[in-house]
C-alpha positions, -999 to 999 in steps of 0.1 A, spaced: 0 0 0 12 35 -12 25 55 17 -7 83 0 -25 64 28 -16 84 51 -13 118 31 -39 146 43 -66 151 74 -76 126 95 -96 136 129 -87 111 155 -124 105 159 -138 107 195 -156 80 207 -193 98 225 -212 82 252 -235 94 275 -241 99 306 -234 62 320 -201 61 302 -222 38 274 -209 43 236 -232 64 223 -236 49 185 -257 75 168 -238 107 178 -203 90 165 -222 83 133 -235 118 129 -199 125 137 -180 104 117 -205 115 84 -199 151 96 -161 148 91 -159 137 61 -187 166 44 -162 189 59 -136 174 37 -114 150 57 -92 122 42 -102 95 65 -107 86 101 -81 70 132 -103 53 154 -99 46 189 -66 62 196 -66 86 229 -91 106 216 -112 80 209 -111 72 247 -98 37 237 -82 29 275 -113 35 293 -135 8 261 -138 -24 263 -120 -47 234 -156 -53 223 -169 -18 220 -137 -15 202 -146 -35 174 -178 -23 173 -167 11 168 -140 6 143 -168 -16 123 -191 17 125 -161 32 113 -152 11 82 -191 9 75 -195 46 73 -164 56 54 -165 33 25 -189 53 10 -164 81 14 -134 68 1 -124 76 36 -91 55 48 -96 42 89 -63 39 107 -76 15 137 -57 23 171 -47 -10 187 -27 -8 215 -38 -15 249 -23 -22 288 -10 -58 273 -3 -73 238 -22 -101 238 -51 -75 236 -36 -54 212 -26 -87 190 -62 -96 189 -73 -59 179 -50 -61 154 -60 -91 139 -99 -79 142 -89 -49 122 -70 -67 96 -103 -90 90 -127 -62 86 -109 -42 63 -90 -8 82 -64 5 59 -36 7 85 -32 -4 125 -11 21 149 -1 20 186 6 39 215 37 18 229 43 -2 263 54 26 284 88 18 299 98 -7 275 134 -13 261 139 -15 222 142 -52 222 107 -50 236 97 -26 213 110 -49 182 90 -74 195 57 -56 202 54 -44 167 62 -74 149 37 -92 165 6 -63 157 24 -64 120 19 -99 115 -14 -102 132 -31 -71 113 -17 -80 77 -15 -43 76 1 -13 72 12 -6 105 29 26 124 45 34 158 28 60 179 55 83 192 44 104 224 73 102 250 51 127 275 29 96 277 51 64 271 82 78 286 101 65 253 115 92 231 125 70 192 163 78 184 168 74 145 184 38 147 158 29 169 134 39 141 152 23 118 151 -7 133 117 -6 139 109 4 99 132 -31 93 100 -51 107 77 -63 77 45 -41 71 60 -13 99 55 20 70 61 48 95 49 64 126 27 92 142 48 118 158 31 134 188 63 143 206 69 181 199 101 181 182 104 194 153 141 187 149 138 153 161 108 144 134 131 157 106 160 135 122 135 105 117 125 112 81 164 119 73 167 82 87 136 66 67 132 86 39 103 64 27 85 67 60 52 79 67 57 102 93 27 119 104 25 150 126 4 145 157 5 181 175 -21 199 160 -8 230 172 21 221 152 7 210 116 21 238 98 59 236 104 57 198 104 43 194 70 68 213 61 97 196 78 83 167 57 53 153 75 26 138 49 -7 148 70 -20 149 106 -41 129 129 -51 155 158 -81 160 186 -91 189 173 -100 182 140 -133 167 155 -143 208 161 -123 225 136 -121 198 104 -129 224 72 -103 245 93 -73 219 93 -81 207 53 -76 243 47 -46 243 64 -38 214 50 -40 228 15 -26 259 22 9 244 30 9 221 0 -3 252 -19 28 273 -9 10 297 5 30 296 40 27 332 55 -14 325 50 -8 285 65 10 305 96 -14 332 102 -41 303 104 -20 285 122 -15 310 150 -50 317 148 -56 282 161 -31 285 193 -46 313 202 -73 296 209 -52 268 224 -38 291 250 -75 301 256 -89 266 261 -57 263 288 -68 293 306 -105 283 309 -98 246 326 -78 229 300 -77 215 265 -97 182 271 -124 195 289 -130 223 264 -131 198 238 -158 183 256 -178 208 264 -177 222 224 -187 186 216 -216 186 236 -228 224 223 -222 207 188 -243 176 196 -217 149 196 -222 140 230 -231 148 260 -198 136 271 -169 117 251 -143 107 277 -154 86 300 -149 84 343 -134 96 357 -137 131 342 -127 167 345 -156 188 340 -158 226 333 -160 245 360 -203 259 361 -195 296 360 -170 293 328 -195 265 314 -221 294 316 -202 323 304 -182 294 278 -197 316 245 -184 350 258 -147 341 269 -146 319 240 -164 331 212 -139 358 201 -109 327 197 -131 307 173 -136 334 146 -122 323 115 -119 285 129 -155 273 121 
C-alpha cells in the first residue's frame, strides 16, 4: 500500500457516550458522516481521543466496524488504534482490524519498555493485522523518546510503514525522516501541523480536527499550496485559541464541552472526568467566542 494512505486530514475521531459512560452509536455516526462533508481524508479510530483505554476490546470493534461501514462510502481510509495495557489485547485488535478491512493499524507503545521490547511488540501487531502498521511516538505519555536507529530498526520489521509523531520536536521528526526517507511520518501536535508538514510530515491525525475539520483541510491545502505566511497566520489563529482553552480549565475538557454544544455528546471521555467549571461553562460563548472566529 502507497504511503498516500496516510497523506492529508484525519480527525482522531472521539468516541461519544452518555451519561453512564455507554458508547453512544448514533452521535459518533453523525460524527463520523460530519467529518468527512467537511472534507477529511479518512478517520483514526480509537486512539486517545477515541477514549480507547477507558473501552472495552468489544466496544472497540464495534466502533471501528461503525467506522469502516461509514467511510467506504467516502473513500475515507480508517487507521484503527490498537494498542492497549498488554499485547495479547492489542494482538487480537490487530488481527480484528485486519479482517474487517481498516487501511492501516497504529499504537501507542508499552510505556517503559526497552527497544528489544519494542522490536517485538510491533512485529507481532504487523503480523497479526496484515496491515500497514505505524509506531505511535508520544514520550510525554510512554516515557520512550525514538532515536533514528531505533526507528530504523523498527521500519526493518515487515509491514512497519512509518509512525505518528506526537512528541513536539520538530528537529527530532526531521531526524526520523532523514533516517527513513520512505516513512510515513505523520504529525500528531495539531498546534504544530504547519511547520511539520513542512519539515516533511505527509498529513495529521489530531483531537481537534473533530471541532475544527474544514479548518485543518484548509490548512492542509494551504501548506501544500505554498502559501506559508497565510498557512502560519491560520496556524496561529488556532493557538490562540489553544492558550485560551488552557486558561478556561484545560484543553480536554473544552473539547468536551464544544462537543456537547455541537451535539456529539453529552460527554466523550469517559470516568473519571474533568468537568468545566459551572460559572466558565455558563459564560463558555463570551470568553470563548472571540478565539473561534475564522476556525469554524
Amino acid at each position: 500500500m502507497s504511503n498516500e494512505t496516510f497523506h492529508g486530514i484525519m480527525p482522531a475521531i472521539a468516541s461519544p457516550c452518555d451519561e453512564d459512560d455507554r458508547f453512544h452509536a448514533e452521535a459518533f455516526e453523525s460524527l463520523a458522516r460530519h467529518l468527512y462533508e467537511q472534507g477529511v481524508d479518512g478517520l483514526y479510530v480509537c486512539g486517545a481521543t477515541g477514549d480507547a483505554y477507558n473501552l472495552h476490546p468489544e466496544e472497540r470493534r464495534r466502533i471501528l466496524e461503525l467506522a469502516i461501514d461509514i467511510s467506504r462510502p467516502f473513500t475515507g481510509r480508517v487507521i484503527a488504534h490498537v494498542g492497549a495495557a498488554d499485547m495479547r489485547t492489542a494482538v487480537e485488535l490487530a488481527e480484528h482490524a485486519g479482517s474487517v478491512g481498516a487501511d492501516a493499524v497504529a499504537s501507542m507503545p508499552p510505556a517503559h519498555h526497552t527497544l528489544e521490547q519494542l522490536l517485538v511488540y510491533y512485529d507481532g501487531l504487523a503480523k497479526a493485522a496484515r496491515r500497514p502498521t505505524l509506531v505511535y511516538h508520544i514520550p510525554r505519555l510512554t516515557g520512550l523518546s525514538l532515536s533514528p536507529e531505533a526507528f530504523r530498526q523498527l521500519m526493518a520489521i515487515d509491514g512497519v510503514v512509518g509512525l505518528k509523531c506526537s512528541g513536539s520536536d520538530l528537529f527530532l521528526l526531521r531526524r526520523l525522516l532523514l533516517a527513513c526517507p520512505g516513512a510515513a511520518v505523520i504529525n500528531g501536535d495539531d498546534e504544530l501541523l504547519t511547520p511539520a508538514l513542512m519539515y516533511g510530515a505527509c498529513g495529521g491525525i489530531g483531537m481537534t480536527y473533530n471541532l475544527f475539520a474544514k479548518f485543518f483541510v484548509r490548512l492542509y491545502e494551504t501548506v501544500k499550496d505554498g502559501r506559508i505566511d497565510d498557512a502560519f497566520k491560520m496556524q496561529h489563529r488556532f493557538v490562540a485559541f489553544l492558550d485560551r482553552a488552557i486558561e478556561l480549565g484545560g484543553i480536554k475538557p473544552v473539547f468536551e464541552h464544544m462537543m456537547a454544544i455541537r451535539g456529539f455528546g453529552p460527554y466523550v471521555f469517559r470516568r473519571p472526568r474533568i468537568n468545566l467549571d459551572e460559572r466558565i461553562r455558563a459564560e463558555f460563548s463570551d470568553r470563548m467566542g472571540p478565539y473561534l472566529r475564522g476556525l469554524d
